[in-house]
C-alpha positions in Angstrom: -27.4 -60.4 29.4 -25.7 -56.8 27.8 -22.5 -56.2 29.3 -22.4 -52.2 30.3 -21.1 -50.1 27.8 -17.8 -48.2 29.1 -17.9 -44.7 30.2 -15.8 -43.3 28.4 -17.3 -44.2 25.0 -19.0 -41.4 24.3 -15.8 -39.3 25.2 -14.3 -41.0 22.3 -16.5 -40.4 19.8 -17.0 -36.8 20.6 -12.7 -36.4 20.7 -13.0 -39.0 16.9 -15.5 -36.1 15.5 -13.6 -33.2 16.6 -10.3 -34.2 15.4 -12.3 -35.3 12.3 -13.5 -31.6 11.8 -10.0 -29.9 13.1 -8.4 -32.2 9.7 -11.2 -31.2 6.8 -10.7 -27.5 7.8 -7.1 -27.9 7.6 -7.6 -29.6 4.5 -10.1 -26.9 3.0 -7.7 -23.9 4.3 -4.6 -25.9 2.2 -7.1 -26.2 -0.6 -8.4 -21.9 -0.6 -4.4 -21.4 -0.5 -3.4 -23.1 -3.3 -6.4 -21.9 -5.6 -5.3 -18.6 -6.2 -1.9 -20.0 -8.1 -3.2 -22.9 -9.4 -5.9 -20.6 -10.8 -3.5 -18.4 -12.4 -2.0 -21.2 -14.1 -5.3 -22.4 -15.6 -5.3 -18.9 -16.9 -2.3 -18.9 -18.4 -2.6 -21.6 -20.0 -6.4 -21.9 -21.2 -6.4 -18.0 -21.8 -9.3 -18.0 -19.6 -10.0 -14.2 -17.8 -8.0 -12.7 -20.4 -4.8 -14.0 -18.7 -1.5 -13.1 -20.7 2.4 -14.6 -20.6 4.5 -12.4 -18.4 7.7 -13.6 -20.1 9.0 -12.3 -23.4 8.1 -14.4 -26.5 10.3 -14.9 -30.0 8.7 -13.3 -32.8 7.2 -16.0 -35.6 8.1 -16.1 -38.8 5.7 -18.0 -40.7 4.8 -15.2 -42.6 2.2 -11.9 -42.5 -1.6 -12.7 -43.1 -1.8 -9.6 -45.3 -5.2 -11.1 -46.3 -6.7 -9.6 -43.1 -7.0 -6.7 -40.9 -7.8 -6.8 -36.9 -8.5 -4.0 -34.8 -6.4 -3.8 -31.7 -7.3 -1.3 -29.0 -5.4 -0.3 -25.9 -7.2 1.3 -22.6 -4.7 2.6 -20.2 -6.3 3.2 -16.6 -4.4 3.5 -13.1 -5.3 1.2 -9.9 -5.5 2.9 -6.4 -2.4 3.8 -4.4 -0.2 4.7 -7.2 -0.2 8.3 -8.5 1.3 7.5 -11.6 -0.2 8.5 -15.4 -0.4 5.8 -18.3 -0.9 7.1 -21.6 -0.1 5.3 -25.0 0.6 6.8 -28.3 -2.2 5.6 -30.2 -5.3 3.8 -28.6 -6.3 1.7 -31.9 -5.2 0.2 -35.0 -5.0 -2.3 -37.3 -2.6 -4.8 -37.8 -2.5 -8.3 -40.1 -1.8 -11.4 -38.3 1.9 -12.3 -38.2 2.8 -8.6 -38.1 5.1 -7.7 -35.2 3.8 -4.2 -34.3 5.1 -1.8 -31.7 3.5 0.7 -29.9 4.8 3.2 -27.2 3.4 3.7 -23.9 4.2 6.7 -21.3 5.0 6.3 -17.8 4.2 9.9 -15.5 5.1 10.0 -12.0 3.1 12.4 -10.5 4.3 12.4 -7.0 6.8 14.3 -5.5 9.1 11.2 -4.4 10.3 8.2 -5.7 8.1 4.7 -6.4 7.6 1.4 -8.1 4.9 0.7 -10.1 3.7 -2.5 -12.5 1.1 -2.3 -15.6 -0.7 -5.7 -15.0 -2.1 -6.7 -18.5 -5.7 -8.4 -19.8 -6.9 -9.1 -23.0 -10.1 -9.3 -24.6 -11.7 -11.3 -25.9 -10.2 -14.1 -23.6 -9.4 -16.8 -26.4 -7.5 -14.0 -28.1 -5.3 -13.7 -25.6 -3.6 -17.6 -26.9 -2.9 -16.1 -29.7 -1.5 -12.2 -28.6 2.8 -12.6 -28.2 4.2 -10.2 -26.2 7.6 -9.5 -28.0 8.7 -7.0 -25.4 7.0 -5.3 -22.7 7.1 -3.3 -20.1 4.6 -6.1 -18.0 7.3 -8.6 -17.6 9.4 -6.1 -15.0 8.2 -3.5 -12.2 9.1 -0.2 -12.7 11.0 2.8 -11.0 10.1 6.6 -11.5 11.5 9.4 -9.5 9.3 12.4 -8.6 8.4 14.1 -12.0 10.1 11.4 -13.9 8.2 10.4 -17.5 9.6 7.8 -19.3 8.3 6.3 -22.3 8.7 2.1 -23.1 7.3 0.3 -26.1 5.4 -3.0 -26.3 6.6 -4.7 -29.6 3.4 -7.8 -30.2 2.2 -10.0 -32.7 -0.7 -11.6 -33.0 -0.4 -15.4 -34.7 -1.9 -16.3 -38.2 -4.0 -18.8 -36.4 -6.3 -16.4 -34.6 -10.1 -17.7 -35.3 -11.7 -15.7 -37.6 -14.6 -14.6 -35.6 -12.3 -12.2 -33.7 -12.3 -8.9 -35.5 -10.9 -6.6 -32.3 -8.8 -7.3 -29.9 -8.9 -5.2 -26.6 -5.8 -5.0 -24.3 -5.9 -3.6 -21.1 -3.1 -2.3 -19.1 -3.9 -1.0 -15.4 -1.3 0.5 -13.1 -0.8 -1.2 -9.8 1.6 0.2 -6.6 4.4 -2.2 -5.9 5.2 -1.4 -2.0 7.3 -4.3 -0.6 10.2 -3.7 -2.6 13.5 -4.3 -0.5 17.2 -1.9 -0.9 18.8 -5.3 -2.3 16.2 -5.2 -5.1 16.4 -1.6 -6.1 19.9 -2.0 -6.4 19.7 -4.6 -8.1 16.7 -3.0 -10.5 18.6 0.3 -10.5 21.8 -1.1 -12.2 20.0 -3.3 -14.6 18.2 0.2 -15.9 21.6 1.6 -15.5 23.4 -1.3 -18.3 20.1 -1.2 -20.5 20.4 2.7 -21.1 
């Protein structure tokens, strides 16, 4: 003889699958958020998408490759929102390995008020860029122009002795991106830095 199963069974298993499905989309939703910076870490790291360092590196000194000669060419382009200019001095040349090289780029404002702007770089191809060391550059800070303002900054780089040898040309590419949610605090802050560096 079966005993009658309870009523409210079937109330439980529907309220065991819901909360089931409520917990793997919280769990996917966690997981989507912390792709994007775990990404960009694999990029960094790997060189993967042409990813760079944004931090200033120390120059090496284990000596100039004078043996060989790489093409490096620069390609200066402006993202939406910003009506700045970028323009560098020279778009190619060639440098030995282990040579610190600097070139100078030129920042245009060409609105009539006063923004912030960042050059985001990339590098091409991607496994060149874990051997490209940015010296100084103007990618590690965001920058202020005034209406009409130009200002020129160099990027001093060096690319390492250890480059594989299949890479003959190295392609960086600096595009101009608005920077918008910039508080007074950090303008200040920005503005008196620029102010002790000139």
């Amino acid at each position: 003889m079966t005993t009658p199963q309870s009523s409210d069974d079937p109330r439980k298993g529907v309220r065991r699958t819901v909360w089931r499905s409520v917990a793997a989309l919280l769990g996917m939703f966690a997981f989507a958020f912390a792709l994007v910076p775990l990404y960009d870490v694999f990029c960094e790291v790997t060189g993967l998408n042409g990813k760079t360092n944004n931090s200033a590196q120390a120059v090496m000194h284990d000596g100039v490759d004078e043996t060989r000669l790489v093409t490096v060419q620069f390609i200066t382009r402006s993202g939406s929102g910003l009506n700045w200019g970028l323009d560098v001095e020279t778009r190619q040349l060639r440098v030995h390995p282990g040579q610190p090289t600097e070139v100078s780029f030129t920042f245009d404002n060409h609105g009539d008020g006063e923004s912030w702007g960042r050059a985001v770089p990339s590098v091409s191809p991607s496994k060149a860029s874990l051997h490209l060391r940015k010296i100084s550059c103007f990618c590690f800070q965001e920058q202020r122009l005034g209406a009409g303002e130009r200002r020129e900054i160099p990027l001093v780089f060096q690319l390492s002795r250890d480059l594989p040898d299949d890479v003959n040309t190295v392609t960086l590419v600096y595009t101009l991106y608005p920077v918008e949610d910039r508080d007074a605090p950090q303008q200040a802050s920005a503005q008196s830095l620029e102010g002790e560096q000139s």
